[in-house]
N, C-alpha and C positions, 0 to 999 in steps of 0.2 A: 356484583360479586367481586370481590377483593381479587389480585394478583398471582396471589399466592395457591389459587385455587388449580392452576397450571402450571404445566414446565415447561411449554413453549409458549412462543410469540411467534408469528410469519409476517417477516416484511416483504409487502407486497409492489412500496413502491420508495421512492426517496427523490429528495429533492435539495439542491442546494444554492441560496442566493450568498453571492459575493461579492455583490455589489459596494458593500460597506467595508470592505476588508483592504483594498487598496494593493489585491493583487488580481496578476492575469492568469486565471485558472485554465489550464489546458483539456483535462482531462481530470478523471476522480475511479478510484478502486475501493471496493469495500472487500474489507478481509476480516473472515468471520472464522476463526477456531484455524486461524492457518491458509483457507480455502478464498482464496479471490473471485469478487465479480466486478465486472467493468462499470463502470455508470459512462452513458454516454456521452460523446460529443457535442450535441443539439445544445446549442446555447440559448436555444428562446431568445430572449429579449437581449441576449450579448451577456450578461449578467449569472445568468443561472445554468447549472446541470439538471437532466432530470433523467431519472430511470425506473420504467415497469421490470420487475422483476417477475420472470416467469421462467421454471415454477418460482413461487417466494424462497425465501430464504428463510429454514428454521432457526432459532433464537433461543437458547437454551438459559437458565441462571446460570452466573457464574462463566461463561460464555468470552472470552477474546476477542472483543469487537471493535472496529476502528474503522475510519474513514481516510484515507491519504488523497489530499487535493494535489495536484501534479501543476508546476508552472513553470518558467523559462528562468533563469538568472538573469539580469540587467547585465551581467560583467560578466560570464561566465559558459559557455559554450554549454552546458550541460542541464540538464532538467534538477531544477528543486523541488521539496515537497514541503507538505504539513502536515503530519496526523492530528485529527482530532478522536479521541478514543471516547468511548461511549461505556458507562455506568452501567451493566444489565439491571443488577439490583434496583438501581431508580429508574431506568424504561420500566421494569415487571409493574412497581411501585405505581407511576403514574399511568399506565393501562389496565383498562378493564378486559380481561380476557378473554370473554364473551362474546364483543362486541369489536364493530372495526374502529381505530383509533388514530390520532394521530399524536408523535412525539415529538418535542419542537424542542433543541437545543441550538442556543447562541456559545459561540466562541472568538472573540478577536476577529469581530467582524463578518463572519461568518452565522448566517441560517440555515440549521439543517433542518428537513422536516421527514418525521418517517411513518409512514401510511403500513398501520400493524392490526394485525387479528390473529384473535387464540382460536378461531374453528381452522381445522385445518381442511375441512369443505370449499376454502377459495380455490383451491389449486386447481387447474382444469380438470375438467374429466378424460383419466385416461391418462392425462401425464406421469410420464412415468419421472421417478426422480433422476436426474444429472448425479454423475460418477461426483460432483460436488457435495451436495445433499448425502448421498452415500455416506462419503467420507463422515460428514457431520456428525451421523447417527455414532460412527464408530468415535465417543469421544477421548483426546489421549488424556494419558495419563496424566501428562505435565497439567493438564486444565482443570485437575482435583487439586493438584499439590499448588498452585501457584493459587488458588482460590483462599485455600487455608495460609500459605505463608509465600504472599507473594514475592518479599524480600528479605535478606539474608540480615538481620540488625546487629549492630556489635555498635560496642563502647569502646573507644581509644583515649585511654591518660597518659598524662605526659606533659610534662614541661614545655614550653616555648625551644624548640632548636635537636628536642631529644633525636628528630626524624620521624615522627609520626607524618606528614605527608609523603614523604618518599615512601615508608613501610607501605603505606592504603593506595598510592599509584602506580607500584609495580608488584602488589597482591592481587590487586585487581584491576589492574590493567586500564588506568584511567587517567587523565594527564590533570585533571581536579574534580571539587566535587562541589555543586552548587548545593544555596539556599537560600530563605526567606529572609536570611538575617543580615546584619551590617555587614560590610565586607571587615574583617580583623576580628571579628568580635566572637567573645567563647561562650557560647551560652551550651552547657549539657544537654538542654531541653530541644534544639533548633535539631532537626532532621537534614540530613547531607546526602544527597541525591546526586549522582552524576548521569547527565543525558548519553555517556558513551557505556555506559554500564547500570541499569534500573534494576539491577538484583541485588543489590545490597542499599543500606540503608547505614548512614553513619550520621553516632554521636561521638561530639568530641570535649576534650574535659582537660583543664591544666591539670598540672603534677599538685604534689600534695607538701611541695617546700613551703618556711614559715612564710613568704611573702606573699604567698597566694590564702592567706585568711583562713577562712573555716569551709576552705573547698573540701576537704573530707566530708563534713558533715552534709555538704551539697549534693557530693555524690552519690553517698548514702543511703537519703532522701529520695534521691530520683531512681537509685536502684531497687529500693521497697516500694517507688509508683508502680514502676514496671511489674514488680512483682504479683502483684495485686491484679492486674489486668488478663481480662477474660479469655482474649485470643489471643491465639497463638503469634498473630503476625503482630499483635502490639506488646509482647513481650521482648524482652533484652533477651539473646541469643547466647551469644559472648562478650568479654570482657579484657583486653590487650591492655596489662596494665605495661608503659614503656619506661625503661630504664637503659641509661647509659653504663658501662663499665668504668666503674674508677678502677683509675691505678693505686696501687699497691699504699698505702700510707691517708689516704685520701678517703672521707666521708662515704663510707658503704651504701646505708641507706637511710632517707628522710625519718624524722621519729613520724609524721603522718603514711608514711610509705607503710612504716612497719603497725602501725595502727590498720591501715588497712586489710593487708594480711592477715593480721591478726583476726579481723571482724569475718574474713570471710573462713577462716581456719574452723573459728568458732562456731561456724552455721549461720552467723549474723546475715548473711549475703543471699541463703537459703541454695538452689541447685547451678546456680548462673554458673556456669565454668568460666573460671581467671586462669590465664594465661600471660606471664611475665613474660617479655618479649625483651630481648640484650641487644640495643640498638648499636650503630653504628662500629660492627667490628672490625671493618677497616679501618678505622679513625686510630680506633684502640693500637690495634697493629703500628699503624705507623709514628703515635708516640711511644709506644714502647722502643721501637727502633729507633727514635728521634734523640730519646732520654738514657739511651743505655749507657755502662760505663765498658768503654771496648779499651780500653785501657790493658786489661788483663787477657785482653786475644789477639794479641801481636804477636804476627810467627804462624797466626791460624788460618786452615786452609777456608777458602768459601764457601767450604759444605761445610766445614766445620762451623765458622760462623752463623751459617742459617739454619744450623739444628742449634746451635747455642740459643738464637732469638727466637724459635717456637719454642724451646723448652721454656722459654722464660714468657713469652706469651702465654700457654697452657696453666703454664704456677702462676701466673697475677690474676688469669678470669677463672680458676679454680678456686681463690681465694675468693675473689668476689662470689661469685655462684656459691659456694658454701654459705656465704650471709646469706646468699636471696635464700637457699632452700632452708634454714634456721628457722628465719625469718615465715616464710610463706606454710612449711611443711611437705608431709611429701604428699599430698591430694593436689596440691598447683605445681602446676609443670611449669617450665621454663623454654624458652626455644631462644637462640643466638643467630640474628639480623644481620647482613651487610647493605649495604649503601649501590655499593660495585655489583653491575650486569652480571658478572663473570660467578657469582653466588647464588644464582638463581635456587639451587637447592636448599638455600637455610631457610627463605620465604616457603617454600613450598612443605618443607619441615613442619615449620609454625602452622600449614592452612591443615596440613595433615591432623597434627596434635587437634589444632580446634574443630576441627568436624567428627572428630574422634569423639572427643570431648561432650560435645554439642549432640552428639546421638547419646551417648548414655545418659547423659543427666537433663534435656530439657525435651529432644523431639525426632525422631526420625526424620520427618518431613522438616523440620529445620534443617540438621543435616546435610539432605538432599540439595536445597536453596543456598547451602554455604558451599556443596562443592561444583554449582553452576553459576554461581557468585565470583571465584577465583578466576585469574586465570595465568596461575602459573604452573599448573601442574596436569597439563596435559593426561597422565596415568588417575588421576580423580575422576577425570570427566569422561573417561572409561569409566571408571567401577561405579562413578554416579550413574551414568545410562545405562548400565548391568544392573542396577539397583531400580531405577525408572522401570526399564523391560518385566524385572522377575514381576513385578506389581501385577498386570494382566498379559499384555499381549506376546510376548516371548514364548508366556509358557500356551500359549491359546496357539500358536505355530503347527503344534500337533494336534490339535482338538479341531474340528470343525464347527463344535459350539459359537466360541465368541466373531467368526468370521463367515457362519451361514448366511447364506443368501446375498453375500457382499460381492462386489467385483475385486479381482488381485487389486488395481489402482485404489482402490478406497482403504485398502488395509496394507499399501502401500503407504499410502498416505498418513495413516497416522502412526506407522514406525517409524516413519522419517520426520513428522512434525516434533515428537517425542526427543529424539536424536539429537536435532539441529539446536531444540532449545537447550538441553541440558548444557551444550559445547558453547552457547552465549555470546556468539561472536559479535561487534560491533559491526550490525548489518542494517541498517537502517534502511537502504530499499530494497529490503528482504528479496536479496538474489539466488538464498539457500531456500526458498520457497516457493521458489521461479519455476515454470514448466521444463524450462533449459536448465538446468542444472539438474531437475529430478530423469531429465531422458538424459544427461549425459552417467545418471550413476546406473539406469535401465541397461544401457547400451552395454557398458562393463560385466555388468551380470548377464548379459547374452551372449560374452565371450565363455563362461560354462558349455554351451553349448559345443563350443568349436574344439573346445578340450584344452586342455593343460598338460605339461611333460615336467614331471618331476627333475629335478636335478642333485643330487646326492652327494656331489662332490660341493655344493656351494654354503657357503657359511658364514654369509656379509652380515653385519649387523642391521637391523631394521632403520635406525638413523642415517649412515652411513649411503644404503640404499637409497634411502630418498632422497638424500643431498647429492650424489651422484646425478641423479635420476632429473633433479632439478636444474643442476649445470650443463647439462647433457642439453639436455633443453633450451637452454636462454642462450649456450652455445649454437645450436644448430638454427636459431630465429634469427641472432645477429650476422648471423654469416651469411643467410638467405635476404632479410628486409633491412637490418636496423634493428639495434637496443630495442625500441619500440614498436617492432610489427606484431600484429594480433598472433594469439596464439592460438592454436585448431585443434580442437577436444571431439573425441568421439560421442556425436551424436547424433542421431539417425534423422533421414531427411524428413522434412517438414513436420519435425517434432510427434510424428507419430513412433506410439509405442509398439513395440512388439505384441502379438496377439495374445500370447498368454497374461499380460495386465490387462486385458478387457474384460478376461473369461473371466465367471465367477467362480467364487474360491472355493476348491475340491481338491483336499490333500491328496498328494502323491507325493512317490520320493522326488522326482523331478522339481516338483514344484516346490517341497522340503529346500532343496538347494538352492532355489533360485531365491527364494527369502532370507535364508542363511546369509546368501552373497551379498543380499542388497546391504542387511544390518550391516557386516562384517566390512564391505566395498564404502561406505559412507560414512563410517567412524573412520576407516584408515584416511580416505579424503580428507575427512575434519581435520585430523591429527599433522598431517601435511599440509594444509592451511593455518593450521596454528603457528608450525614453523613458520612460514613464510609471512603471513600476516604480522606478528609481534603488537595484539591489540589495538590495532590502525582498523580504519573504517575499510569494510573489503572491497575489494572492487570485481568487474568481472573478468578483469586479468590474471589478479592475483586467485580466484576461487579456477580458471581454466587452466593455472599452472598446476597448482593443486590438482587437478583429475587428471591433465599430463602425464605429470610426473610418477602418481600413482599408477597410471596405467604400464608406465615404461618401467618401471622398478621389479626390482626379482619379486617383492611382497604379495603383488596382486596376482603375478600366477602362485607362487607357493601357498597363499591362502585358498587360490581355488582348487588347487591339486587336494590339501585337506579336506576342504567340502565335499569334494567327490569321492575320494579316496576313503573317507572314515567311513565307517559301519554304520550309517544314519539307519537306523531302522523306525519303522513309524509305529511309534508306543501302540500295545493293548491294554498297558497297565501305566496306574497315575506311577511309579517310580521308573517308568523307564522316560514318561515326560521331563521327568528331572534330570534323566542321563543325557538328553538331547538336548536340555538347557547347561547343562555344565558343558558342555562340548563347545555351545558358540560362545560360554567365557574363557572360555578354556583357550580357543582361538584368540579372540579379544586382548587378551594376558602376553597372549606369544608376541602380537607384532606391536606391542606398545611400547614408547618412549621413555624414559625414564628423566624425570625434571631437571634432575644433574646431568644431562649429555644436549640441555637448548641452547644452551650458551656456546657452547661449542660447534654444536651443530649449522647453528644459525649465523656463526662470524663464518662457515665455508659457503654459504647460499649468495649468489650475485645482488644486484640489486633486482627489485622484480622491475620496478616503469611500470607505466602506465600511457594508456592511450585513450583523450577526451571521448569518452561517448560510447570504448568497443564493444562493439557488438558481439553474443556468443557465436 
């Protein structure tokens, strides 16, 4: 009987030689839809891991599965890894569901073998399932939408020098972007992948000057492939077509530029949203100011003068910008680029415009994938996981349907796998998925309990607050250890949760809040790791400043004051479900960031340091 005849698999057991691989494997974790299990120590023959899995582990299509082999550095104090990720679709494929199986995958030296059956009769009798398993059944959201579109694809044209890799390294937060192909070489067709960010997906494309041939016609071509293609995650997203701003007297735009335009004005291009993106307006700025004739502002005061040169900046890219929009029409929008940190707002413009874009005309769930793709706009990746949440389990908060018979931890568990991923951080040994970091956002939400006191007279800005909040802190470490002594986040001892995560899930208002808190307590976390991080790999200094600082900040008691404080009443009717869900965006909205205040924010934040190995 074929694969397909099921929707699970149970691995019962796994195994892994490395002997061929040429490293010293310490240890190995398997993490299944977000949920860890150990594989053990026991090296057998020095060579191999092996682990009985009891109970097994369910295996779903479509499923998040991977294996992390853990080893020592040569040169480095610290533990490295490997993931080797795993295909559901071809496990389901090459097992018979029926029947107990084994799947055998090689990787760089590495044998894995996994010991699977589709009866789910192996399980002992009487075993009940681990808060693991639990979790499982409740699958999130993110594991539909990254199934259908696991990466975010965009098309970037542009000339040799226009800035298209500065524009795609500080959009998304990536210092480059590998591939399969030469190093220099432009092939449209070649996929751009970068290992600190796998949510997007870039192609890249010269400009459409006469020396670059009949690269129109290339692009053209490869935009009606795309077009033509069945899913969704192999079609073209968006389209950044890149343009420099000439100055005033200076060639507007290529006759292929305006050809293009044209084709896509026409419907030629068919729903692909294009987006003109006005690269390097610093540049522009500074020959403007470089070339002026100051001749005739002698005598003039310095304010005078530097309204003189934006006015005269605003008149030369207004000229220009009236060609593009001519040219393009008014269905393509435009957005204007800087180079300069200190602009973070005009990137974050542009990701706005194209996700905007990118839901009307090709995909919601694309969309979603382009604004967990970015990462310059903090306020997206709010209203993306306000958009993730509405999907199921937000609104299931007040229902006892989607969350019967479950323990709080299992539906804990997957608001926060939900959560963690939309915000995309470069986390590679997934510390935001760590039993320590989920008891220290626990811990937070059982200061509800202790109460909160409103303060009426206070009115600090939400950035402001945490940057405070953060100094305050790296202040009070260096004065007690050193720059670099650990920092100490509230988290309860020996990682046990408080009692009401065990119980099974049975709405009350009490419990209403204590979920509210976690969503509400772990976005703001994120949102204070993103200051602090600036798209670097995290570490677990930088994620326990993060819960520091949000704990010391006015934001976490004024948000818990609101949770308790508002009229949460527990719906009888599906529209007052909705009133209970507009209240924790509603919150959400209040204490979020605005993309124009990181740069600022983030030049008052110390340095964070690090310390080899700290432990939480």
């Amino acid at each position: 009987m074929a694969a397909s005849s099921s929707s699970h698999l149970h691995i019962s057991d796994i195994s892994v030689d490395f002997s061929k691989s040429g490293r010293d494997i310490k240890s190995a974790e398997l993490w299944l839809r977000g949920v860890q299990r150990h594989v053990g120590t026991d090296l057998g023959s020095g060579k191999t891991l092996h682990e009985t899995l009891v109970p097994p582990m369910k295996l779903s299509r479509g499923d998040t599965f991977s294996l992390r082999l853990l080893h020592k550095s040569q040169f480095l104090r610290r533990n490295k890894h490997k993931d080797i990720n795993f295909d559901t679709e071809e496990v389901f494929r090459a097992c018979d569901t029926r029947e107990k199986h084994e799947y055998h995958k090689s990787h760089k030296g590495f044998a894995v073998v996994l010991n699977l059956n589709g009866n789910t009769s192996t399980e002992p009798a009487g075993q009940s399932a681990s808060s693991s398993e639990e979790s499982l059944e409740l699958r999130p959201t993110t594991d539909k939408i990254f199934e259908i579109c696991p990466r975010f694809r965009i098309l970037v044209i542009g000339k040799t020098g226009v800035g298209k890799s500065s524009l795609i390294n500080k959009a998304f937060g990536v210092d480059t972007v590998s591939s399969d192909g030469k190093r220099g070489e432009v092939d449209i067709n070649i996929e751009f992948i970068s290992e600190q960010n796998d949510k997007f997906v870039l192609h890249d494309s010269k400009g459409f000057e006469p020396s670059e041939g009949d690269n129109l016609e290339i692009v053209q071509q490869f935009i009606q492939k795309r077009r033509q293609k069945d899913a969704l995650k192999d079609k073209l997203h968006a389209i950044w077509l890149c343009l420099e701003i000439a100055r005033a007297g200076g060639r507007v735009l290529e006759t292929g530029t305006e050809k293009f335009l044209k084709s896509k004005r026409d419907g030629e291009l068919g729903d692909i949203p294009v987006v003109v993106v006005l690269t390097k307006y610093d540049t522009f700025i500074d020959h403007v100011e470089r070339t002026l004739d100051y001749s005739p502002l002698k005598g003039w005061s310095e304010d005078a003068v530097d309204k003189h040169i934006n006015q005269t900046v605003e008149a030369e890219r207004d000229v220009f910008t009236r060609r593009v929009q001519e040219a393009a029409g008014s269905n393509i929008p435009y957005a204007t680029v800087s180079n300069k940190d200190g602009h973070k707002e005009m990137i974050a413009h542009l990701i706005q415009v194209t996700e905007e874009r990118v839901r009307q005309h090709v995909a919601s769930v694309a969309s979603v994938v382009a604004g967990v793709a970015q990462r310059v706009d903090p306020k997206l990746n709010i209203k993306t996981s306000i958009e993730v949440g509405k999907k199921k389990y937000w609104k299931a908060l007040t229902s006892a349907a989607a969350f019967k018979g479950k323990t709080v931890q299992a539906c804990l568990q997957v608001l926060h796998t939900d959560i963690i991923r939309v915000w995309n951080f470069h986390d590679p040994h997934r510390y935001l998925e760590s039993k320590e970091f989920k008891a220290s956002v626990v811990a937070l939400v059982d200061k509800l309990d202790v109460g909160s006191i409103a303060n009426p007279n206070r009115n600090m800005a939400v950035g402001l607050s945490t940057v405070g909040a953060i100094a305050g802190i790296k202040k009070k470490v260096s004065a007690l250890s050193g720059p670099a002594a650990p920092i100490v986040v509230p988290i309860m001892a020996s990682m046990v949760f408080a009692k009401w995560v065990y119980d099974t899930y049975q709405l009350s208002r009490v419990l209403l809040h204590h979920f509210i808190a976690y969503i509400v307590d772990l976005t703001l976390i994120l949102q204070t790791l993103y200051l602090i991080s600036e798209s670097q790999e995290l570490t677990p200094r930088a994620i326990k400043l993060a819960v520091k600082a949000y704990d010391d900040s006015t934001i976490r008691n004024d948000a818990h004051v609101q949770i308790q404080g508002d009229d949460w009443n527990l719906p009888l009717r599906d529209d007052e479900d909705r009133d209970t869900l507009d209240k924790i965006v509603q919150l959400m909205h209040k204490f979020s960031i605005e993309a124009g205040e990181i740069s600022r924010l983030r030049a008052l934040i110390p340095t964070v340091g690090s310390v080899p190995d700290e432990q939480w």
